[in-house]
C-alpha positions in Angstrom: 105.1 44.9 26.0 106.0 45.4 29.6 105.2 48.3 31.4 109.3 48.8 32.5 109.9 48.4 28.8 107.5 51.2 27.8 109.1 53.4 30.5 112.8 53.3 28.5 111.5 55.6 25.6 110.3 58.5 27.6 112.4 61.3 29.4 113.7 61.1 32.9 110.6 62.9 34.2 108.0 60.5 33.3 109.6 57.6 34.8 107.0 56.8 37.2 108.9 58.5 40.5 108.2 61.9 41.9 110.2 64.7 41.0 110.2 68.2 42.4 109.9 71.0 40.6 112.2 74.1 39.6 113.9 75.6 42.6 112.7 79.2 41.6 109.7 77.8 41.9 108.5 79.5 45.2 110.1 83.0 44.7 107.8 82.8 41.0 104.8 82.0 42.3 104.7 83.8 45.9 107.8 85.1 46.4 107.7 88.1 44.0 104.8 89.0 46.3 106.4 89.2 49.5 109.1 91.1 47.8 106.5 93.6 46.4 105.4 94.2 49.8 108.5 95.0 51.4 109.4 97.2 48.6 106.4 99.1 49.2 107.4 99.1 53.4 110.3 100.4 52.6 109.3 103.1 49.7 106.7 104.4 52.5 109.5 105.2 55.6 112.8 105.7 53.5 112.3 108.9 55.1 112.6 108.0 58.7 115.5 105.3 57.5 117.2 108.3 56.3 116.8 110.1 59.5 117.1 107.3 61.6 120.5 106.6 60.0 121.7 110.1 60.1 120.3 110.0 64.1 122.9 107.0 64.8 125.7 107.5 62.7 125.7 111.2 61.8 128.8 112.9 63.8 128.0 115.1 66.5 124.2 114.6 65.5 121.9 114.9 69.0 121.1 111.0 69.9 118.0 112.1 71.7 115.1 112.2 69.4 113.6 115.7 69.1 116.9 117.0 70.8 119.1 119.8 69.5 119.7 117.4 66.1 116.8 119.1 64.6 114.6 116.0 64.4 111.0 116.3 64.6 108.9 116.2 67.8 106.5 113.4 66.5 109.1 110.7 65.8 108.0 108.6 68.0 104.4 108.6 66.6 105.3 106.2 63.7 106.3 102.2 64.3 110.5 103.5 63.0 110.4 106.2 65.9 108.7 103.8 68.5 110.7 101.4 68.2 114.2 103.9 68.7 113.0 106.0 71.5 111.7 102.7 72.6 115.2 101.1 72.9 114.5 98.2 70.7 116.3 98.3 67.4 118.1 95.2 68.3 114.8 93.1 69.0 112.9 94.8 65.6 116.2 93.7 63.7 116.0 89.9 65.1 112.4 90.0 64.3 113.2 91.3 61.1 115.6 88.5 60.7 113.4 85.6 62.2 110.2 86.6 59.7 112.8 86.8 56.9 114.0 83.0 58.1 110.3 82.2 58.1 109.6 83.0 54.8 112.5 81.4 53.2 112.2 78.1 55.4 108.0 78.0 53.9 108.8 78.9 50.7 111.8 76.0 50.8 109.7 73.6 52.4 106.5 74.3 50.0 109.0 73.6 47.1 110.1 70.4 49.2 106.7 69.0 49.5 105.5 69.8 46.3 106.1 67.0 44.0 104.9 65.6 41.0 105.0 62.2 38.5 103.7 60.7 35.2 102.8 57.4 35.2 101.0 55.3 32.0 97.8 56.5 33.7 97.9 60.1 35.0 99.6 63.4 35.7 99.9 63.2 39.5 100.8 66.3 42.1 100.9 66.5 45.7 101.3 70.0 47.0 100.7 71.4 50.8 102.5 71.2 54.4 99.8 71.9 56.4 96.8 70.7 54.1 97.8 68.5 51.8 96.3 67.4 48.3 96.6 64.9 45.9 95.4 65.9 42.0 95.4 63.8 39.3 94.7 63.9 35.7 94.2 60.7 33.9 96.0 61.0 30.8 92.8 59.5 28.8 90.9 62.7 29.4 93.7 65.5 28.6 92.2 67.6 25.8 95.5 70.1 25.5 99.0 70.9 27.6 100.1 74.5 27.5 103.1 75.8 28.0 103.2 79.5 29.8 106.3 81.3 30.1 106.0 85.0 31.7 108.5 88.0 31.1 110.2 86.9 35.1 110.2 83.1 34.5 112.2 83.8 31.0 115.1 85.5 33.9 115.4 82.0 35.0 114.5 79.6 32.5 111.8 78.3 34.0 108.4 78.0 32.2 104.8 77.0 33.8 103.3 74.1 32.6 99.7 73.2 32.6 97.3 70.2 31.8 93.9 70.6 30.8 91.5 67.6 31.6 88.1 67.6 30.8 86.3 68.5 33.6 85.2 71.3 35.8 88.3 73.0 37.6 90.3 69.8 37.0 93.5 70.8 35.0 96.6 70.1 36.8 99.5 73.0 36.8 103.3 72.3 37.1 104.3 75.8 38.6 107.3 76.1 37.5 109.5 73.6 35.1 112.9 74.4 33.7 112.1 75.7 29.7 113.8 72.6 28.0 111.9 70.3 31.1 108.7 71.7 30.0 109.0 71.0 26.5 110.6 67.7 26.7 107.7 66.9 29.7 105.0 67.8 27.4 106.1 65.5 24.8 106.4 62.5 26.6 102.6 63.5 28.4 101.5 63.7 25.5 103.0 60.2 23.5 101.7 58.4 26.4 98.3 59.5 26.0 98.1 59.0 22.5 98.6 54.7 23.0 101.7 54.7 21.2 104.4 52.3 23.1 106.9 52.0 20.3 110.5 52.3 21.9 112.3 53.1 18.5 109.6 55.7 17.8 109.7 57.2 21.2 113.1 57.7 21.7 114.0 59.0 18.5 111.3 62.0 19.3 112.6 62.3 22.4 116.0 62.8 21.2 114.8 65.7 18.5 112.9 67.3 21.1 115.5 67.4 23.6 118.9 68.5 22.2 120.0 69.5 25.3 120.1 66.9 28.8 118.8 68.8 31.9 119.3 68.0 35.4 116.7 67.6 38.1 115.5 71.0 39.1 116.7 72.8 36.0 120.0 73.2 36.0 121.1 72.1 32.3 124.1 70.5 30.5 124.7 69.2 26.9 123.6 66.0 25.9 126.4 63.2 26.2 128.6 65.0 28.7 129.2 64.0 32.5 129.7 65.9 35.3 133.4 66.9 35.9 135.6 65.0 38.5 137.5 66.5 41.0 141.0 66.6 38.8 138.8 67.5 36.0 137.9 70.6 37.8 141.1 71.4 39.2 142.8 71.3 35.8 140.2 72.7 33.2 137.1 73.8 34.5 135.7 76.5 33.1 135.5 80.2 34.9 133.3 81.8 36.4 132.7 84.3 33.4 132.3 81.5 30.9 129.0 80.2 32.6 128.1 83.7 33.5 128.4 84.0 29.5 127.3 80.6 29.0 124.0 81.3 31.0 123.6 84.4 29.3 123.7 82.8 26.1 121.1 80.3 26.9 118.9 83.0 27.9 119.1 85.0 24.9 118.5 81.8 22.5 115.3 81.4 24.6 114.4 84.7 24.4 114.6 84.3 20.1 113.3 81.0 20.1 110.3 80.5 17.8 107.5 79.0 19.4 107.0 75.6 17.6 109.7 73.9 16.8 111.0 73.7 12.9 111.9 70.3 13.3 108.1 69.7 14.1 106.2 72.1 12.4 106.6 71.8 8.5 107.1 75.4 7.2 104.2 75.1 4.6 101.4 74.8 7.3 102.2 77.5 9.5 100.5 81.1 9.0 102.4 84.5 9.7 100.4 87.5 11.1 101.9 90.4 10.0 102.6 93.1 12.7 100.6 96.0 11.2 97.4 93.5 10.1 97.4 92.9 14.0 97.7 96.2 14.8 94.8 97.5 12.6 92.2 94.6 13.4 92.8 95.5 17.4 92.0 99.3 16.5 89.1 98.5 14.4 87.7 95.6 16.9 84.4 96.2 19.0 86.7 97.0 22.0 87.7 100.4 19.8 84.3 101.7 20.1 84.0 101.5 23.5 87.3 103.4 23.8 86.3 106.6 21.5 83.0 106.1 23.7 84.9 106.9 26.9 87.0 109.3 25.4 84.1 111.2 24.3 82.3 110.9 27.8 85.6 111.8 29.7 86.3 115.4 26.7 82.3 116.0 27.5 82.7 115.8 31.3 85.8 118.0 31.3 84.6 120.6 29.1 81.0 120.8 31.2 83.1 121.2 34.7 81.6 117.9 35.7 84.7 116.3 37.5 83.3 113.0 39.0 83.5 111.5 34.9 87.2 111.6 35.7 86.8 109.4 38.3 84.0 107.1 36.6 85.6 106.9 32.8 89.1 107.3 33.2 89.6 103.8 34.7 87.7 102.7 32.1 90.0 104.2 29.2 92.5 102.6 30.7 91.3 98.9 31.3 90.4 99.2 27.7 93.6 100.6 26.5 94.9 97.2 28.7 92.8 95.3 26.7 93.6 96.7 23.4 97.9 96.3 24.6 96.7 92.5 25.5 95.2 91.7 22.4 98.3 92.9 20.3 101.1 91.8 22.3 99.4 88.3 23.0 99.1 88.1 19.0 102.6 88.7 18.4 104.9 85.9 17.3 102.0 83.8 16.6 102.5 80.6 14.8 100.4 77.3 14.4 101.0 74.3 13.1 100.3 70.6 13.0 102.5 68.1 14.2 102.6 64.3 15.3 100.7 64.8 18.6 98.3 67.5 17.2 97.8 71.2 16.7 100.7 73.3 18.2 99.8 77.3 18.8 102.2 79.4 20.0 102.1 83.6 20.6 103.6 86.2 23.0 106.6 88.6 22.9 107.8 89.4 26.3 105.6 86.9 28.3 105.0 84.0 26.0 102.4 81.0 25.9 101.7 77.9 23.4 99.3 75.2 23.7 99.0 71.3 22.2 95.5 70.5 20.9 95.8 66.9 20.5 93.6 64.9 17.9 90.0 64.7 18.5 90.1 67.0 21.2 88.8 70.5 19.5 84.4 70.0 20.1 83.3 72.9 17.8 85.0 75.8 15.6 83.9 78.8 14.6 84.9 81.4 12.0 83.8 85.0 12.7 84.2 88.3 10.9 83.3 92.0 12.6 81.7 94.4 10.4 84.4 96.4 10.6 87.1 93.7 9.5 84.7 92.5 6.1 86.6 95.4 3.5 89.6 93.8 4.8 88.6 89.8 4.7 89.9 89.4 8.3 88.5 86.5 10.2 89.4 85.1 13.4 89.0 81.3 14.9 88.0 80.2 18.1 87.4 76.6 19.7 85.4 74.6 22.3 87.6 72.4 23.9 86.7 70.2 27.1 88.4 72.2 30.5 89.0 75.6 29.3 85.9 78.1 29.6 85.2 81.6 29.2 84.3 82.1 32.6 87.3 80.4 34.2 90.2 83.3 33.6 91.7 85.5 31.2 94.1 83.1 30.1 91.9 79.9 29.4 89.4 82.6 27.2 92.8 83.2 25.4 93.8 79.5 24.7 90.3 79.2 23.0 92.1 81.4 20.0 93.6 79.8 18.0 93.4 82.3 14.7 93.6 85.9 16.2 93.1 87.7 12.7 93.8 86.1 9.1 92.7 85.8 5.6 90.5 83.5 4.1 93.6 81.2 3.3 95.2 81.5 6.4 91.2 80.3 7.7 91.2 77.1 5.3 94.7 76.3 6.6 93.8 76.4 9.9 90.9 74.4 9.7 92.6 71.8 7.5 94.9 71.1 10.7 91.9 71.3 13.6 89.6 68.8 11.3 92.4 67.0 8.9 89.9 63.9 8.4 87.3 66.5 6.0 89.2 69.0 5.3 88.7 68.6 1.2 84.9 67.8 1.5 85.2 71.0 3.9 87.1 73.2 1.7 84.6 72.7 -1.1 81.9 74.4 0.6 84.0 76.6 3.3 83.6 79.8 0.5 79.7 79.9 0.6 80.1 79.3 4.5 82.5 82.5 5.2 80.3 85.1 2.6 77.8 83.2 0.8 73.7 83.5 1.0 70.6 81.6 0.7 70.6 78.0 -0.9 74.3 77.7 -2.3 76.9 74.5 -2.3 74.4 72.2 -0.2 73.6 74.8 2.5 69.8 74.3 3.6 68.9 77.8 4.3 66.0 80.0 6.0 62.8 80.8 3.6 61.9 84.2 2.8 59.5 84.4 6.1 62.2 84.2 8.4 63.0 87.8 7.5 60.1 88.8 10.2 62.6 87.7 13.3 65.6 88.2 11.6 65.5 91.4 9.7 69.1 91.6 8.6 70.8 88.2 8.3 67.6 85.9 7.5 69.8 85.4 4.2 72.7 83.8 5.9 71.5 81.5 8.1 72.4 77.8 6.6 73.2 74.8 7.8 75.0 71.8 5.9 76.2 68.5 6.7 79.9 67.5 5.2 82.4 65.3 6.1 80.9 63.8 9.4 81.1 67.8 10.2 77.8 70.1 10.6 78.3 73.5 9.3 75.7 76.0 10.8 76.4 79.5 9.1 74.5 82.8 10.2 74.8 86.9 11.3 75.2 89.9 9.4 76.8 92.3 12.1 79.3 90.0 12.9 79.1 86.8 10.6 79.6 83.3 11.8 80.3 79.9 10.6 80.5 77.3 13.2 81.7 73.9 12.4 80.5 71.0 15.1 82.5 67.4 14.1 79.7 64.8 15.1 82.0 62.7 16.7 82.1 64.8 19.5 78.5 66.5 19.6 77.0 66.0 22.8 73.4 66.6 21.9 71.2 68.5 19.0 67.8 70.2 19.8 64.9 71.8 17.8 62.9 74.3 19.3 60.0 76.8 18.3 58.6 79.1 20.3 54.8 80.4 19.9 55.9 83.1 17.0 57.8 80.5 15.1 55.3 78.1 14.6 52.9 80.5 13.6 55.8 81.4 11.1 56.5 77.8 10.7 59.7 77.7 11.1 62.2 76.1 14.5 65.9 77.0 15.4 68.0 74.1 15.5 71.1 73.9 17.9 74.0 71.8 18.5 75.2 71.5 22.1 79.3 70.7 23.0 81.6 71.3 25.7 81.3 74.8 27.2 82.8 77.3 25.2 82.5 80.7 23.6 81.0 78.7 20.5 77.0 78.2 20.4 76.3 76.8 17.1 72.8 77.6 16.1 70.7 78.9 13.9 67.0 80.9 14.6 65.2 80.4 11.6 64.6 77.5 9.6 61.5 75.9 7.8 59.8 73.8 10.5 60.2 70.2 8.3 64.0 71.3 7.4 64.7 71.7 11.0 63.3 68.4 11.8 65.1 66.8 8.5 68.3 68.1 9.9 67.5 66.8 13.5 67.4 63.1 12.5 70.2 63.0 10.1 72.3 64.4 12.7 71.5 62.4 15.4 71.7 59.0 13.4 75.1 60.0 11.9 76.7 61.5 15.2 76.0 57.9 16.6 77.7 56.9 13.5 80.8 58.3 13.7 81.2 58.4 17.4 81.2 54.5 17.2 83.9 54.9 14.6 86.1 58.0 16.0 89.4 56.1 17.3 91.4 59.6 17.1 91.6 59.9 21.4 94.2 57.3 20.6 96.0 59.1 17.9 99.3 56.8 18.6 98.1 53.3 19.0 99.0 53.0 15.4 102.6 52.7 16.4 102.1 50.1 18.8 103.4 46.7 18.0 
């Protein structure tokens, strides 16, 4: 098939030409910015507007500043009283004027030059007046697209779409998209990556994803209508208040929409956090500790008359008590789900986000459990994925959660969609993984020696080897299972320092992407560790050899 061919079953935005982005795209990413700041101009001399007004328009006020008016003596000490004893409203009014032109000429040319396409090979932007760049992610390394849409972009419909490419700092952002844009954009992105080039195919997802045809820079209509002629709009055009209403509407379904789509997410696989379970696992997380800990710190300071804790502990309380708001709101709403182009995670109330995880894109999982969560059965599940990293922002150490807090169900579930390929063979020993001890359901566990390095969770620490997966459980404060899919390792390591061969034992570890998982374990017996070390590295050469899920679509192609 033809390359123009392939180009007929995807949307109008991954034709191949560049496209511009949403035209509130400027006042949402800078724009709010400079309004902030003249807010704050203004806040700080409404007093001298308010006399400077009553000074020029007040009747029978004194014009003379610090005359018989009643104005004060040091008006002219301040840039509003310099510039009127001065003579030169007029010229600060132009120059008001000109830097207001200024703004809104960059900000229109930014949006002017700032252009983007898809082509069959890569996501493409070129952004800049003055220095220009040229990104591009090739669509063979995307590991995930994520759609952001914050509490202001919601106002206009616009959402913030972003590609994650393995790689250090080498994602690519669409800043901003209109909503229905977005999530018809991230579709086709995502169909071309995956190989398929099956017209039929294509178009009919394209047609359930997008009920609704959208215009070039956001502006939407129905799907099978045309724009009105002049007669048209002389005769029967609808009002004013009808689009008004119309708009309104469209906002408000946006505002309830769920987060994955129905039509793609069957209602069996996806799991339902219930408000208060979110609630209580924030309150009883680590972070809650440190809260009662500053708390204490700040009623200790007060009470001994020592007044510099206020300053020291009361920005802490409140980062914390941010922390605490973050970690509830961004759990509410939360859905997951697999569809045809991977695993679909959505969450947010006001300021919502959801990501794509396409197949064979997820490097490592791990299940962990807080101390405080175990009389409850809490867990919560996060991933290595190439391009998102702890250290890179608040928002990419989000995406890496894809289970905030659930059962033990709601943890098989979510596995079975993030490694579909094992998920029985996983299942069958995912029990003695999450709470189990010593040698149970094929774990190869630490002997009774290791208890001299690791006191409390010597029992725990396990490793097994199921369904082209390595399972590597350990901890006893906080509990872990990771689960590493061999496929994607990128290297395995034993290692024994000068205690542990006199104990005879070696820590084994399994190194990925960077990530917030490490999956390790400290102790095991020296010739288990070295066992382990061989059959992983023969069977990760295996199934790498044999892992055609980057191309998760090519089994459409004719």
């Amino acid at each position: 098939m033809t390359a123009p061919e392939a180009r007929t079953s995807v949307g109008p935005l991954a034709d191949g030409e560049w496209h511009r982005l949403h035209p509130a795209s400027p006042l949402l990413r800078g724009g709010l910015v400079f309004i902030a700041v003249v807010g704050f101009i203004i806040a700080n001399l409404r007093e001298r507007g308010i006399e400077l007004f009553v000074l020029l328009f007040a009747p029978g006020a004194d014009r003379a500043p610090g005359g018989d008016g009643g104005f004060d003596g040091d008006w002219g000490e301040d840039p509003i009283g310099g510039i009127v004893t001065h003579g030169l409203v007029g010229w600060a009014l132009l120059g008001l004027v000109v830097v207001i032109v200024l703004v809104v000429a960059g900000f229109w040319l930014a949006w002017r030059m700032h252009t983007f396409r898809v082509t069959d090979e890569a996501v493409e932007v070129r952004s800049g007046i003055l220095f220009r760049s040229h990104r591009s992610a090739r669509l063979d390394r995307i590991q995930g697209i994520n759609i952001a849409r914050p509490m202001f972009a919601r106002l206009f419909g616009a959402a913030k779409l972003d590609v994650s490419v393995a790689g250090q700092s080498a994602n690519v952002a669409l800043t901003y998209l209109g909503s229905a844009q977005a999530d018809r954009l991230r579709g086709d992105i995502l169909r071309l990556a995956s190989g398929a080039r099956n017209p039929a195919t294509d178009a009919a997802a394209v047609a359930t994803a997008s009920p609704a045809a959208e215009l070039p820079g956001g502006t939407e209509r129905p799907a099978g209508t045309e724009p009105a002629t002049g007669s048209e709009l002389g005769a029967g055009a609808e009002t004013l208040r009808d689009r008004t209403e119309a708009l309104v509407g469209r906002r408000v379904e946006e505002f309830l929409a769920p987060e994955l789509d129905p039509d793609l997410a069957p209602p069996e696989s996806v799991v339902h956090l219930p408000l208060a379970r979110v609630i209580a696992s924030a309150l009883l997380g680590g972070s809650m500790i440190w809260f009662v800990a500053v708390i204490a710190a700040i009623v200790i300071g007060l009470s001994t008359g020592e007044m510099w804790v206020l300053f020291t502990f009361i920005p802490a309380a409140i980062g914390v008590v941010g922390y605490l708001w973050s970690s509830i709101s961004g759990s509410l709403r939360y859905s997951i789900a697999g569809t045809p182009d991977g695993v679909r995670i959505g969450s947010g109330l006001l300021s919502t986000a959801n990501q794509t995880i396409p197949p064979g894109r997820v490097h490592a999982i791990e299940v962990s459990q807080w101390l405080l969560w175990r009389a409850f059965g809490w867990w919560s599940i996060r991933v290595n994925v190439a391009g998102q990293s702890l250290t890179a922002n608040a928002e990419a150490a989000r995406r890496t959660i894809v289970l905030p807090v659930g059962t033990a169900e709601d943890v098989r579930r979510v596995i079975g969609l993030l490694a579909p390929d094992a998920d029985d063979e996983i299942a069958a020993v995912l029990g003695a993984g999450l709470g189990g001890s010593g040698p149970s359901d094929g774990f190869v566990s630490a002997p009774g020696r290791a208890r001299v390095i690791r006191w409390f969770s010597w029992r725990r620490i396990g490793v097994a080897l199921v369904g082209g997966s390595a399972i590597l459980r350990r901890g006893w404060l906080l509990r872990r299972l990771a689960l590493v899919p061999l496929a994607r390792m990128q290297s395995v390591a034993v290692e024994a320092g000068p205690v542990r061969r006199g104990l005879g034992l070696a820590s084994l570890s399994i190194h990925t992407v960077a990530g917030p998982v490490t999956p390790s374990v400290a102790a095991l017996d020296r010739a288990d560790a070295h066992a382990l070390f061989d059959r992983i590295a023969a069977e990760a050469v295996e199934r790498a050899l044999r892992d055609r899920s980057d191309r998760w679509g090519a089994a459409h192609a004719p």
